[in-house]
CHARMM internal coordinates of N, CA and C (Angstrom, degrees):
IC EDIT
DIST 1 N 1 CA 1.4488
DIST 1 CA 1 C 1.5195
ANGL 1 N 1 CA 1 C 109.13
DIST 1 C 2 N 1.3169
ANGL 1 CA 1 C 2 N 123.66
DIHE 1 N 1 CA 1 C 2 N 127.97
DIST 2 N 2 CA 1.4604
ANGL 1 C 2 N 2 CA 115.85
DIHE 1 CA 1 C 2 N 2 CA 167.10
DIST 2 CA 2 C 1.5952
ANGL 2 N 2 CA 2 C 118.18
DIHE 1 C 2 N 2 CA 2 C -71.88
DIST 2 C 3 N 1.1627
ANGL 2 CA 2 C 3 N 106.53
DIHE 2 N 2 CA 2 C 3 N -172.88
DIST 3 N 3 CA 1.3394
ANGL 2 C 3 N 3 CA 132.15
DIHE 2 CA 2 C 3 N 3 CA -179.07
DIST 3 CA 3 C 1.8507
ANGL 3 N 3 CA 3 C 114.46
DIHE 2 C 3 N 3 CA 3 C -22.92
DIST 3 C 4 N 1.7534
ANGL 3 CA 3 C 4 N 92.64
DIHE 3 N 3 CA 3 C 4 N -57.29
DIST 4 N 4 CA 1.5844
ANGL 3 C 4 N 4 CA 111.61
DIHE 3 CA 3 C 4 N 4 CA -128.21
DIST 4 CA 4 C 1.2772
ANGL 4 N 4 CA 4 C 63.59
DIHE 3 C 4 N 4 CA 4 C -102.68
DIST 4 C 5 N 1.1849
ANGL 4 CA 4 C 5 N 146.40
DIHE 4 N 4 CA 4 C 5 N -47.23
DIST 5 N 5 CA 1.5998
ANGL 4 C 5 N 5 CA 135.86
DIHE 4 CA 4 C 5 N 5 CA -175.46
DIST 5 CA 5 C 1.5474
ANGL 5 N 5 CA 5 C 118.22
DIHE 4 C 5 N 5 CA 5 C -47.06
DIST 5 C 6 N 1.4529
ANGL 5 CA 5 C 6 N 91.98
DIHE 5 N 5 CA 5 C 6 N -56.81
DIST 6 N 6 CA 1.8480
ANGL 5 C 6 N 6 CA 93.95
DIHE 5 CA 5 C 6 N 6 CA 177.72
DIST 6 CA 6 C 1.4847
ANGL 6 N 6 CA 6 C 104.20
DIHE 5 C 6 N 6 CA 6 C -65.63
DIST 6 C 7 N 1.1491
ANGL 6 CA 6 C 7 N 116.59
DIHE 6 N 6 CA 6 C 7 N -59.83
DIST 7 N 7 CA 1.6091
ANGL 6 C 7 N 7 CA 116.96
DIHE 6 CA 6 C 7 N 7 CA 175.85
DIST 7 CA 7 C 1.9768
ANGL 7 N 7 CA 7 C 105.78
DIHE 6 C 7 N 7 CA 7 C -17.53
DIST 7 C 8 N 1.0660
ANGL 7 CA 7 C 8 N 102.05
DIHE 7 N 7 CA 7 C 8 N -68.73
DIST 8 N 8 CA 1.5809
ANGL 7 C 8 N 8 CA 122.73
DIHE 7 CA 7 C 8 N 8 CA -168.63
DIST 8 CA 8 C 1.3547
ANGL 8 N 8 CA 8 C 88.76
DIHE 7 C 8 N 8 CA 8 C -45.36
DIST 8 C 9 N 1.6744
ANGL 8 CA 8 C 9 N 130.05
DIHE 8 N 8 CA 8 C 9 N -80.31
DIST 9 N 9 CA 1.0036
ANGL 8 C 9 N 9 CA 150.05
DIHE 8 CA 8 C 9 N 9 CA -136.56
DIST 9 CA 9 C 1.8875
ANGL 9 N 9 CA 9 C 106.34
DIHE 8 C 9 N 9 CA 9 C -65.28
DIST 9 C 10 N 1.5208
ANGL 9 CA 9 C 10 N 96.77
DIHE 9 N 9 CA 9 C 10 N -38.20
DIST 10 N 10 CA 1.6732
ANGL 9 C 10 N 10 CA 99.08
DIHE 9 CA 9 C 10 N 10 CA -179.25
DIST 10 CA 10 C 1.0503
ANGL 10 N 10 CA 10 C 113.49
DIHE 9 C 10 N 10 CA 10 C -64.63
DIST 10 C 11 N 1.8712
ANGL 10 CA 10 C 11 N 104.39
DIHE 10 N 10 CA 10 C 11 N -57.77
DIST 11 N 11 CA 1.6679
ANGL 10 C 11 N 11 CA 110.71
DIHE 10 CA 10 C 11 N 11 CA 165.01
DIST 11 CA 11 C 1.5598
ANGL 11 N 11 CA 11 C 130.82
DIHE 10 C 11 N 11 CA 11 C -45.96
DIST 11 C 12 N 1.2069
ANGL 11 CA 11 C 12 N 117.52
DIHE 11 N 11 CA 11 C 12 N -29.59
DIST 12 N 12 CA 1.6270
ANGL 11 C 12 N 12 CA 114.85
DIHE 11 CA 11 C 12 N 12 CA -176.71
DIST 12 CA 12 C 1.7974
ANGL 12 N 12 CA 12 C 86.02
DIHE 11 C 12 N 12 CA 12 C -80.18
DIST 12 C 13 N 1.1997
ANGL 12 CA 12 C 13 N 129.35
DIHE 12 N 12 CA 12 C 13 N -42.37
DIST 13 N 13 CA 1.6256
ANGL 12 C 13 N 13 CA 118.32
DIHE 12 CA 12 C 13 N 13 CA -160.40
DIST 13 CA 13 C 2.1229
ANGL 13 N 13 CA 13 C 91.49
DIHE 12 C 13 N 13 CA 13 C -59.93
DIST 13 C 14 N 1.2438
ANGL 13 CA 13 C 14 N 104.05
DIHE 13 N 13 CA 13 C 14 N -73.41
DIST 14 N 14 CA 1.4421
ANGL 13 C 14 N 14 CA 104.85
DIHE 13 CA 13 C 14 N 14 CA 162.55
DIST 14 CA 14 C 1.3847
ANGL 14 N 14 CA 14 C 130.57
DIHE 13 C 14 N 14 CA 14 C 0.62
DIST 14 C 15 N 0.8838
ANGL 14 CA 14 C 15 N 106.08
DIHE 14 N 14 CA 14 C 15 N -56.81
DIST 15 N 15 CA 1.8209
ANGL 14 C 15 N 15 CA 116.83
DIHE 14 CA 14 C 15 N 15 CA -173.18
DIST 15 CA 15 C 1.3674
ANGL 15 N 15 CA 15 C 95.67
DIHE 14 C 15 N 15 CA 15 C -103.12
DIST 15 C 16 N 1.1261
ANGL 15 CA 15 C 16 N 135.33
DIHE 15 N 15 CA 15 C 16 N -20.53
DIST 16 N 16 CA 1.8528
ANGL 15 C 16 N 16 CA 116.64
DIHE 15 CA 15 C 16 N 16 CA 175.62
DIST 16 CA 16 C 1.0987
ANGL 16 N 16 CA 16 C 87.18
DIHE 15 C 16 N 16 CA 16 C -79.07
DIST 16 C 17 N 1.8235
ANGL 16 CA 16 C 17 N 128.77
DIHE 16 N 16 CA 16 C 17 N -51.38
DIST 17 N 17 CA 1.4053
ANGL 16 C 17 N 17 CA 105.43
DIHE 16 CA 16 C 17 N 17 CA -171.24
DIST 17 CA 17 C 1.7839
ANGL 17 N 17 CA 17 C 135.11
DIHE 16 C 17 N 17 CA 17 C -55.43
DIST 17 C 18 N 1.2216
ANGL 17 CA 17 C 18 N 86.20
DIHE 17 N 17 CA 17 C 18 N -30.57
DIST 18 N 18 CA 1.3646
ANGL 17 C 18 N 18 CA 112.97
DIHE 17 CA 17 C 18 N 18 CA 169.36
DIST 18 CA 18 C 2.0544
ANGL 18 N 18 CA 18 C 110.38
DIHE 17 C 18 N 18 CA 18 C -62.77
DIST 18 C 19 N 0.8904
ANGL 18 CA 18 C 19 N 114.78
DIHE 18 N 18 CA 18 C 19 N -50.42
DIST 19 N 19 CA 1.6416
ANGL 18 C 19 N 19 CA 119.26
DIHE 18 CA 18 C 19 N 19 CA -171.24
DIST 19 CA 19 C 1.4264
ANGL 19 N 19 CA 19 C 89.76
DIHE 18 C 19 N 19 CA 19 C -78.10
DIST 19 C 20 N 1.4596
ANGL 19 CA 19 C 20 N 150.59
DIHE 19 N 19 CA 19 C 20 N -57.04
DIST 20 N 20 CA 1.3111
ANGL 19 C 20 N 20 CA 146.12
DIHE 19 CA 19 C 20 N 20 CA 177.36
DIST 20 CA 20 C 1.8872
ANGL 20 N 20 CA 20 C 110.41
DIHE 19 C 20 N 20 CA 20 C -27.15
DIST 20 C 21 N 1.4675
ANGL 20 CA 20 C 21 N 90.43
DIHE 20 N 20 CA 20 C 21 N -64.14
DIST 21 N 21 CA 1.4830
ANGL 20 C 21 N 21 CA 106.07
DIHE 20 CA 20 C 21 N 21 CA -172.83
DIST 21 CA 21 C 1.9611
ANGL 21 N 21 CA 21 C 100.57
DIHE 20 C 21 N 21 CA 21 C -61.86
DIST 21 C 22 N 1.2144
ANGL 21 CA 21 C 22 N 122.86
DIHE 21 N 21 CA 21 C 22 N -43.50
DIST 22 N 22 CA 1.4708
ANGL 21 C 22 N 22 CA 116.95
DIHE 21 CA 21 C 22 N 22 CA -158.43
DIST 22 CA 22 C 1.7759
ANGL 22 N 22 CA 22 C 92.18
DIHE 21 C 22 N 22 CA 22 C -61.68
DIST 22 C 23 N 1.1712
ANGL 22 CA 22 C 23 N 108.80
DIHE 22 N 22 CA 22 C 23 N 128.65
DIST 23 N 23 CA 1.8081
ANGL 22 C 23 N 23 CA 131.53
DIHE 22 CA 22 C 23 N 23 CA 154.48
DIST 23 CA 23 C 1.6630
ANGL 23 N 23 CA 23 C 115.14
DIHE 22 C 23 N 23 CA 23 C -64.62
DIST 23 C 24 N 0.9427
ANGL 23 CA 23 C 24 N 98.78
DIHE 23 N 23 CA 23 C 24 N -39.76
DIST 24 N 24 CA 1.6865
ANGL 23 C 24 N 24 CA 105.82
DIHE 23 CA 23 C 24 N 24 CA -163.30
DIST 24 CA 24 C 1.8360
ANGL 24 N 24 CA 24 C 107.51
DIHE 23 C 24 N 24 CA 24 C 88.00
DIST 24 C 25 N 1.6221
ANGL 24 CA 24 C 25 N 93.18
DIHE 24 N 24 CA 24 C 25 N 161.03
DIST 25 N 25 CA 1.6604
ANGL 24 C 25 N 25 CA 98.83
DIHE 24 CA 24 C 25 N 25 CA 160.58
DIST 25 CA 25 C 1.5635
ANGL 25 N 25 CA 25 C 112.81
DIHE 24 C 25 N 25 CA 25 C -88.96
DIST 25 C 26 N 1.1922
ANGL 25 CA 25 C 26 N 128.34
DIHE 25 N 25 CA 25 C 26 N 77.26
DIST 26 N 26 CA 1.5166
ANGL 25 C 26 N 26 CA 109.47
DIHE 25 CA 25 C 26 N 26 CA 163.39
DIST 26 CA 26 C 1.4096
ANGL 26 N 26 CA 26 C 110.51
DIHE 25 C 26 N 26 CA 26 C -92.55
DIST 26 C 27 N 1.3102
ANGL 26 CA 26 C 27 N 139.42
DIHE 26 N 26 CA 26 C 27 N -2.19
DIST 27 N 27 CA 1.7831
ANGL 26 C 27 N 27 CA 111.84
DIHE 26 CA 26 C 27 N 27 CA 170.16
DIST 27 CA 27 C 1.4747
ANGL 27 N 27 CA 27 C 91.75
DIHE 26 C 27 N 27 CA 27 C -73.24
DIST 27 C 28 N 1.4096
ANGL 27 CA 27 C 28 N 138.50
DIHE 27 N 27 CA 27 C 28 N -44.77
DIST 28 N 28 CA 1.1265
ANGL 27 C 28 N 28 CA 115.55
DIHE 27 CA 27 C 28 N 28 CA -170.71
DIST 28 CA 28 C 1.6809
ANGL 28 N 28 CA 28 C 127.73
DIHE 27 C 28 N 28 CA 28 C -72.27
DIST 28 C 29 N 1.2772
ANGL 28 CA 28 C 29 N 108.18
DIHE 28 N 28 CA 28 C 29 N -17.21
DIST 29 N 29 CA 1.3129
ANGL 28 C 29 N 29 CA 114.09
DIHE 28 CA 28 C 29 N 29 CA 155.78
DIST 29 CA 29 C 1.3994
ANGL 29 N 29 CA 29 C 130.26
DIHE 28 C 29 N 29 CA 29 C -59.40
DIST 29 C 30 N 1.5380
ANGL 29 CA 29 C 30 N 117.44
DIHE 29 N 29 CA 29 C 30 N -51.52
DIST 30 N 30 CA 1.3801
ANGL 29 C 30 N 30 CA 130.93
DIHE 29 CA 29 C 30 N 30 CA 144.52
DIST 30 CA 30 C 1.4708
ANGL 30 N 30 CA 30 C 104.77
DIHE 29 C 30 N 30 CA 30 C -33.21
DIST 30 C 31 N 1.2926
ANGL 30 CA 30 C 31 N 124.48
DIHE 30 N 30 CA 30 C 31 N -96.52
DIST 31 N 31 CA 1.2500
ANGL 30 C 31 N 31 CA 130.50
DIHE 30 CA 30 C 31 N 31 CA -176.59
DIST 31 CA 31 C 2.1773
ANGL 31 N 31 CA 31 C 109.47
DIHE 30 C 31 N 31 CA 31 C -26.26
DIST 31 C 32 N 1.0586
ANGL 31 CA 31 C 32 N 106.51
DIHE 31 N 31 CA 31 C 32 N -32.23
DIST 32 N 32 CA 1.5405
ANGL 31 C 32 N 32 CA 109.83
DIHE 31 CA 31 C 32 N 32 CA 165.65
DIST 32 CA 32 C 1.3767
ANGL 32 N 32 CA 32 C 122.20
DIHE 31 C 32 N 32 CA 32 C -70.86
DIST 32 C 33 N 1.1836
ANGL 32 CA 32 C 33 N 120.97
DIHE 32 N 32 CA 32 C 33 N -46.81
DIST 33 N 33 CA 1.9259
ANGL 32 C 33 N 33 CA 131.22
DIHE 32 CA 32 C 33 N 33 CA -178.76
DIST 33 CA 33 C 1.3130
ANGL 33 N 33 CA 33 C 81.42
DIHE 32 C 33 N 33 CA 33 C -53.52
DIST 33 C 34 N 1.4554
ANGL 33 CA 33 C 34 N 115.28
DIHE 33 N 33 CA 33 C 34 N -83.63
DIST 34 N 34 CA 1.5124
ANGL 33 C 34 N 34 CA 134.42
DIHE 33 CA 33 C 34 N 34 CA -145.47
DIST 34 CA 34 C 1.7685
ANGL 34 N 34 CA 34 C 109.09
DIHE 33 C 34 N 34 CA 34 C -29.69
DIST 34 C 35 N 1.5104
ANGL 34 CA 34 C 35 N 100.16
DIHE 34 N 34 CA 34 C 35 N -57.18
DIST 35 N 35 CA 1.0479
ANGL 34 C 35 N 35 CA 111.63
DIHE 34 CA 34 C 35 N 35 CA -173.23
DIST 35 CA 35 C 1.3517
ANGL 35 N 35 CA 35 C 126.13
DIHE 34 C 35 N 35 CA 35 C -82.77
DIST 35 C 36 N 1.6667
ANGL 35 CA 35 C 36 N 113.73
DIHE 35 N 35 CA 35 C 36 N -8.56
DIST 36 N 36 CA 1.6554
ANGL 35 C 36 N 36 CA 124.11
DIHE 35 CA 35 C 36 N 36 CA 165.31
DIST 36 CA 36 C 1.5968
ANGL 36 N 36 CA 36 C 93.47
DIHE 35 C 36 N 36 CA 36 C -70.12
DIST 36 C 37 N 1.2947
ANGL 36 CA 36 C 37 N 116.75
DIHE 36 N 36 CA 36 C 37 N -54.90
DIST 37 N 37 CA 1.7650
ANGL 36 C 37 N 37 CA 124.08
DIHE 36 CA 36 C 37 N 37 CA -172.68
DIST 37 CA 37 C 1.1837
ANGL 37 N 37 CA 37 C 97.55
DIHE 36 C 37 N 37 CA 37 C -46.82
DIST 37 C 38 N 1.3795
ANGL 37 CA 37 C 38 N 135.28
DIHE 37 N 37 CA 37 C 38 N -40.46
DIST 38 N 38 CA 1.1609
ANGL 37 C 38 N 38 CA 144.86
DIHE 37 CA 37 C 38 N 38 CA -160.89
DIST 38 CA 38 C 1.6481
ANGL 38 N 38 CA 38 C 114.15
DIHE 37 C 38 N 38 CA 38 C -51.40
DIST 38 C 39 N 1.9689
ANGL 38 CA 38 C 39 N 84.62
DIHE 38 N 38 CA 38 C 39 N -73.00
DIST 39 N 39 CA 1.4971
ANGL 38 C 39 N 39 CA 95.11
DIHE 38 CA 38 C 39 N 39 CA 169.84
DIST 39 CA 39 C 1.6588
ANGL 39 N 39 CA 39 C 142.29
DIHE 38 C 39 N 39 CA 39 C -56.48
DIST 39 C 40 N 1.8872
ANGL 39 CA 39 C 40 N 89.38
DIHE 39 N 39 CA 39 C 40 N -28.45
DIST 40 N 40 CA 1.0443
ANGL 39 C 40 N 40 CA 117.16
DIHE 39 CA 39 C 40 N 40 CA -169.04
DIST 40 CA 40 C 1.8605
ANGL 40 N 40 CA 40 C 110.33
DIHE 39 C 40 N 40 CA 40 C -62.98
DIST 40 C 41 N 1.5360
ANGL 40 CA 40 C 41 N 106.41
DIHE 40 N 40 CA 40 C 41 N -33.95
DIST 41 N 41 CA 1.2562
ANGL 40 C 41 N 41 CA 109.88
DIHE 40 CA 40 C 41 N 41 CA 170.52
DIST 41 CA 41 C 1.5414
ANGL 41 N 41 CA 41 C 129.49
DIHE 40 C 41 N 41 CA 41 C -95.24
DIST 41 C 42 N 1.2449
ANGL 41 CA 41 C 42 N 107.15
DIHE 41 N 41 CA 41 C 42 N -5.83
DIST 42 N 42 CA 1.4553
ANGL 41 C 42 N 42 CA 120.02
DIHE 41 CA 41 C 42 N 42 CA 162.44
DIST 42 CA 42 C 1.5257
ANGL 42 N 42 CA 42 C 138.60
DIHE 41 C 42 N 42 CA 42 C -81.04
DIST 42 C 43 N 1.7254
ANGL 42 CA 42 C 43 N 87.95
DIHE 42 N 42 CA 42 C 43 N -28.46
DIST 43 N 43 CA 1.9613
ANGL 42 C 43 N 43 CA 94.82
DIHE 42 CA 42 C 43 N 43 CA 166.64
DIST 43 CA 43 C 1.3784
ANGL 43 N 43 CA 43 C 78.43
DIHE 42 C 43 N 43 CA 43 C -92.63
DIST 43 C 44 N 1.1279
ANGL 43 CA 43 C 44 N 149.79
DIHE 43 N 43 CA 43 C 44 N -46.49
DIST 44 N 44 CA 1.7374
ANGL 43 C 44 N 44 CA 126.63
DIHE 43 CA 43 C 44 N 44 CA -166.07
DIST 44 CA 44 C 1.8374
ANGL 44 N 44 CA 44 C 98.78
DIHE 43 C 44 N 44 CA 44 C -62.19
DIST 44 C 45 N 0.8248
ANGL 44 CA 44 C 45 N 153.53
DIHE 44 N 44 CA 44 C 45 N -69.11
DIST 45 N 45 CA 1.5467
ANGL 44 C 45 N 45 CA 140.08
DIHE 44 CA 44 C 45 N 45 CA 150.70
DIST 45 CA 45 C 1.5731
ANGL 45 N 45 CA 45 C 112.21
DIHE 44 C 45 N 45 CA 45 C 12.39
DIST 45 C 46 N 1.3269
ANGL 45 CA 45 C 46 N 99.32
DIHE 45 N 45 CA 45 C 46 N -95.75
DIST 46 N 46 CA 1.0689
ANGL 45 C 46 N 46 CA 126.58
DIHE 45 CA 45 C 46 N 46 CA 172.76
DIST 46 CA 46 C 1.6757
ANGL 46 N 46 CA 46 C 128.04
DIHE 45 C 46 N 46 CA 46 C -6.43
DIST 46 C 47 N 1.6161
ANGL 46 CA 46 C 47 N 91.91
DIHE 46 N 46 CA 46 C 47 N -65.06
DIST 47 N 47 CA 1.8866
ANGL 46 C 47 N 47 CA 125.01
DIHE 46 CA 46 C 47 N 47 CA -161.31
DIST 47 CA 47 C 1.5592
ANGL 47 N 47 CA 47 C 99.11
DIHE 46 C 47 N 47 CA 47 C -118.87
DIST 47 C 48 N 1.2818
ANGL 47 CA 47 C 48 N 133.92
DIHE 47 N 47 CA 47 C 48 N 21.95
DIST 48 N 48 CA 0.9187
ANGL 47 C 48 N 48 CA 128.17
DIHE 47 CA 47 C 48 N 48 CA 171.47
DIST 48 CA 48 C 1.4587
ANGL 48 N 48 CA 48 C 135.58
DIHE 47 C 48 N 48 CA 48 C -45.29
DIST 48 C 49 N 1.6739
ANGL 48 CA 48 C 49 N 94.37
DIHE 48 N 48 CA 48 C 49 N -48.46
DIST 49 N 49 CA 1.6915
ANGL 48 C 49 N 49 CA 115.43
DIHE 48 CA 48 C 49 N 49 CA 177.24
DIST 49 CA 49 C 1.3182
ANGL 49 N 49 CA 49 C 127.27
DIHE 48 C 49 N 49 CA 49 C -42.62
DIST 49 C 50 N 2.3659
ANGL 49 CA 49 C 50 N 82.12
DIHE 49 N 49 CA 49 C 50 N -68.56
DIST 50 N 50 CA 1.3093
ANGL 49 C 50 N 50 CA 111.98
DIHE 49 CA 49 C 50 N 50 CA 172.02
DIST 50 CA 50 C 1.2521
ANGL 50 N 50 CA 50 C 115.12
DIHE 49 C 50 N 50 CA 50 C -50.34
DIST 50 C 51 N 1.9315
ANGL 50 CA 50 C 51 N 137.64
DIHE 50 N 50 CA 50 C 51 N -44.54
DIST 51 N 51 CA 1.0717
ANGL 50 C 51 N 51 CA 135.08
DIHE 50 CA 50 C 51 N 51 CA -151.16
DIST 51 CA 51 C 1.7500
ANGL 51 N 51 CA 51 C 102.01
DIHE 50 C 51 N 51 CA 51 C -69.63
DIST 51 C 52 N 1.2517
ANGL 51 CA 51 C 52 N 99.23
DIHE 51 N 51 CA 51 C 52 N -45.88
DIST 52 N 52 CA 1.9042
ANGL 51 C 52 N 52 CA 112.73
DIHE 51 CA 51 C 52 N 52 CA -177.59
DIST 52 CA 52 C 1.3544
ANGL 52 N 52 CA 52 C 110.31
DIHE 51 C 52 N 52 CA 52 C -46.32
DIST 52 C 53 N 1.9014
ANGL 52 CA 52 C 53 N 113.58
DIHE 52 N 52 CA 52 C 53 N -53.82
DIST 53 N 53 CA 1.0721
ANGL 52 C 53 N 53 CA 112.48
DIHE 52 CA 52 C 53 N 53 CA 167.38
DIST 53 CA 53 C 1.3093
ANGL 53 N 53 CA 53 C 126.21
DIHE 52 C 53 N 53 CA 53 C -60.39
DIST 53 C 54 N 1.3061
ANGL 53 CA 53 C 54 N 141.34
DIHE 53 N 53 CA 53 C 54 N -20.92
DIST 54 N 54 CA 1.5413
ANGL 53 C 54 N 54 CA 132.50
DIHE 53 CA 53 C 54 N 54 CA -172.60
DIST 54 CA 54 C 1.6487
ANGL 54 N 54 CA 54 C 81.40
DIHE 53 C 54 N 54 CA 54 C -81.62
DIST 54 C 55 N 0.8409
ANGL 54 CA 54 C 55 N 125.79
DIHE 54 N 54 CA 54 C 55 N -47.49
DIST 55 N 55 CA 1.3183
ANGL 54 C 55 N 55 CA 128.38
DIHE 54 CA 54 C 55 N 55 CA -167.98
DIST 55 CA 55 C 1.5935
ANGL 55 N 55 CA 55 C 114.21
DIHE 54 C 55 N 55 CA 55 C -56.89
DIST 55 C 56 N 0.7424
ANGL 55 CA 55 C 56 N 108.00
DIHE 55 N 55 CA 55 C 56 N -72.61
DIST 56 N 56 CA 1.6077
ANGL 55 C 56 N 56 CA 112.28
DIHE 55 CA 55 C 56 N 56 CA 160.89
DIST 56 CA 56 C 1.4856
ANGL 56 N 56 CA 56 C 130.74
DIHE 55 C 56 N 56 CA 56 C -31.50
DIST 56 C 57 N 1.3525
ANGL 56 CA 56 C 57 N 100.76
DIHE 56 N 56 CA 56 C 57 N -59.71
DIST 57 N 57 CA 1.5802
ANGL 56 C 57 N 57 CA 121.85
DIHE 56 CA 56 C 57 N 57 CA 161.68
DIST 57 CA 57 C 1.3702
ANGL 57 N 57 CA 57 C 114.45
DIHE 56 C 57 N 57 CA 57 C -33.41
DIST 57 C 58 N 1.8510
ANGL 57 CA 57 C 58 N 103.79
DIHE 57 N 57 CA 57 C 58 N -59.02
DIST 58 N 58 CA 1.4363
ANGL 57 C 58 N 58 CA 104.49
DIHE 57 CA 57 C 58 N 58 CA -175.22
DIST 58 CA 58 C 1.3652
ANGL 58 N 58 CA 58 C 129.44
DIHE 57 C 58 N 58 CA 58 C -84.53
DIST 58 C 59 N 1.4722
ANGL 58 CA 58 C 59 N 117.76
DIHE 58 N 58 CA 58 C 59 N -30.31
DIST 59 N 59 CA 1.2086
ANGL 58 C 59 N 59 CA 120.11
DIHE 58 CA 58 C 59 N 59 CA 156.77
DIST 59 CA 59 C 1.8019
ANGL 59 N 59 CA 59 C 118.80
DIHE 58 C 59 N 59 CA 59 C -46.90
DIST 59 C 60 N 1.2870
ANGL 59 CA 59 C 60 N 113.10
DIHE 59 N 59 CA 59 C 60 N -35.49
DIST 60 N 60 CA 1.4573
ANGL 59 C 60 N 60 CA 115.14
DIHE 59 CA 59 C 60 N 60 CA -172.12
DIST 60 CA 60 C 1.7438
ANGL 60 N 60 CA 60 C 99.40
DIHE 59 C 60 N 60 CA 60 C -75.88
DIST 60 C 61 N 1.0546
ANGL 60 CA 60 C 61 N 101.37
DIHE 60 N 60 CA 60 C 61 N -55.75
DIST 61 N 61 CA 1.8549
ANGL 60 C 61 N 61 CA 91.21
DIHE 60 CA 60 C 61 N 61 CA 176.16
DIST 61 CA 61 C 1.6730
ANGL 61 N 61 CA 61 C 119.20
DIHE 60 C 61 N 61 CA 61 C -67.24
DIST 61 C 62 N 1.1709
ANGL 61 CA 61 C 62 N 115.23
DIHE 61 N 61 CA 61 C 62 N 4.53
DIST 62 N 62 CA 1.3455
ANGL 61 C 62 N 62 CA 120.44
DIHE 61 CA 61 C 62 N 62 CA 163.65
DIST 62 CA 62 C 1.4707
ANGL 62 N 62 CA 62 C 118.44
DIHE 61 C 62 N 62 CA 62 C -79.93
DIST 62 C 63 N 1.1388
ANGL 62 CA 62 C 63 N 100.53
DIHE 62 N 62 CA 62 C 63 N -41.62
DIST 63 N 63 CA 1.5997
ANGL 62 C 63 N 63 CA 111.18
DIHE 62 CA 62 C 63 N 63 CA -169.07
DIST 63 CA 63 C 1.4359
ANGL 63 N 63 CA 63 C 112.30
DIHE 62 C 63 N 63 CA 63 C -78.99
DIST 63 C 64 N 1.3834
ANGL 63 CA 63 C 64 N 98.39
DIHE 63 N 63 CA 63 C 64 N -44.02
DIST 64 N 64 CA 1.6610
ANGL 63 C 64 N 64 CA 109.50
DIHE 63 CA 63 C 64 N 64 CA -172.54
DIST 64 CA 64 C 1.7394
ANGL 64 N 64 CA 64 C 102.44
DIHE 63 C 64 N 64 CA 64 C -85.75
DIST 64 C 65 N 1.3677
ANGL 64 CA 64 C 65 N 110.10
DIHE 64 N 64 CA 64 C 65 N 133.70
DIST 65 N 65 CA 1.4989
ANGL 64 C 65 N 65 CA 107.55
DIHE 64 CA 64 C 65 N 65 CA 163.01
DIST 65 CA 65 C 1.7350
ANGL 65 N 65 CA 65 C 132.18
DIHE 64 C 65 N 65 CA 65 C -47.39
END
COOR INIT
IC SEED 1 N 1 CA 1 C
IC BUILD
């Protein structure tokens, strides 16, 4: 095998060994949903009224000329 072969060959063993071992971040991914859900139901709290009304509003000028 030349050079560029072994070269290749150490490095690809390297990085599988390497990708085997990686876990990933999922608590912090978790920790991301949770806390989009989080917000997501607190401005919905919040803007509830208002949200119906933009909603309303815009559907009605859609329909009507």
């Amino acid at each position: 095998m030349g050079k560029i072969n072994t070269w290749c060959l150490v490095h690809y063993a390297r990085m599988m060994t390497a990708l085997r071992q990686e876990r990933g971040d999922v608590p912090g991914w978790v920790l991301v949903t949770v806390m989009t859900a989080g917000l997501v139901v607190a401005i919905w709290s919040v803007a509830d009224g208002q949200l119906k009304t933009v909603l309303s509003n815009a559907l009605r000028s859609v329909s009507q000329p």
